[in-house]
C-alpha positions as CSV (number, residue, x, y, z in Angstrom):
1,X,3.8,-4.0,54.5
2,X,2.3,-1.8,51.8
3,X,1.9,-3.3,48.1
4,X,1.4,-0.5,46.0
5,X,3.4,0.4,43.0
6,X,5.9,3.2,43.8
7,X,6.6,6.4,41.2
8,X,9.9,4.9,40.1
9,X,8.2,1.6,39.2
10,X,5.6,3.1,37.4
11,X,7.4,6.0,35.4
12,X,9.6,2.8,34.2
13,X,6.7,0.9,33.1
14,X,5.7,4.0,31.1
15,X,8.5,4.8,29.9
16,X,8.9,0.8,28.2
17,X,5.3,0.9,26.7
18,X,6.2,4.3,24.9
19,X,9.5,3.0,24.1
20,X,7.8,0.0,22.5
21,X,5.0,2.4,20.9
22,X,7.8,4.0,19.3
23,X,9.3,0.8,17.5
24,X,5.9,-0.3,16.5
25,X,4.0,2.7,14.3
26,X,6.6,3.3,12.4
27,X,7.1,-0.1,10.9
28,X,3.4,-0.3,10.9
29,X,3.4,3.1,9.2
30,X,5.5,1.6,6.5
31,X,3.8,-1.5,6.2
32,X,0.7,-0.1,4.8
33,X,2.7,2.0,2.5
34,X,4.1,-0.9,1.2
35,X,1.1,-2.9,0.9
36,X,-0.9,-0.1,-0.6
37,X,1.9,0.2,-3.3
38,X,1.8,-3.6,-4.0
39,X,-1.6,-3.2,-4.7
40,X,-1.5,-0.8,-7.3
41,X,1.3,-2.7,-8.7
42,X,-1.2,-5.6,-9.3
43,X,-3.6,-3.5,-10.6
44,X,-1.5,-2.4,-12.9
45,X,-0.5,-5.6,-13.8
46,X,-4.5,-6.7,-14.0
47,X,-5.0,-3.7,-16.0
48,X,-2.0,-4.6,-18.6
49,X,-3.3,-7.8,-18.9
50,X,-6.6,-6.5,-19.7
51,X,-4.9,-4.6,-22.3
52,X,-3.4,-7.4,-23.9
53,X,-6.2,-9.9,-24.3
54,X,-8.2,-7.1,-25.8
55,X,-5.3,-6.5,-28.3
56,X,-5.5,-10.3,-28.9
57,X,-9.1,-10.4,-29.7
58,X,-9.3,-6.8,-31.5
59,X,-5.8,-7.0,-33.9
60,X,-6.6,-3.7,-35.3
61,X,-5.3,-1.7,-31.9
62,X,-1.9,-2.5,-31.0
63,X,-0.3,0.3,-29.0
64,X,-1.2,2.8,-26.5
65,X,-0.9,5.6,-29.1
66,X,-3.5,3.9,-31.0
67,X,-5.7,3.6,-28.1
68,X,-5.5,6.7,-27.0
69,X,-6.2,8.3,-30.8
70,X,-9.2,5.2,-30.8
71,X,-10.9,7.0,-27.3
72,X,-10.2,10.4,-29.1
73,X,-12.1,9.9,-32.1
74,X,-15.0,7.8,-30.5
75,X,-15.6,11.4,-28.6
């Protein structure tokens, strides 16, 4: 009796690991698109906090405007 895998069996077999293939990089795809946008959402976040405690401990610069005309006339 021969044991071997026959064309059928194997063509199957392919065809369910491509099938899965399919399902999987996609979602994978997204996931890193999603957890690349959550991180610059947090360092946003760090980066607006930032912002904030050096508003608290320099009173004299309160809004973004005055930041930006701050950097300007440092120059």
């Amino acid at each position: 009796m021969n044991k071997a895998f026959t064309l059928i069996e194997l063509m199957i077999a392919l065809f369910v690991i491509s099938l899965v293939s399919a399902i999987a990089i996609p979602k994978y795809s997204n996931l890193t698109s999603e957890s690349k946008v959550a991180n610059v959402q947090a360092n946003l976040s760090n980066l607006n906090t930032a912002i904030e405690m050096y508003n608290l401990k320099n009173f004299y610069i309160q809004s973004w405007k005055e930041i930006r005309q701050h950097l300007y006339i440092r120059k």
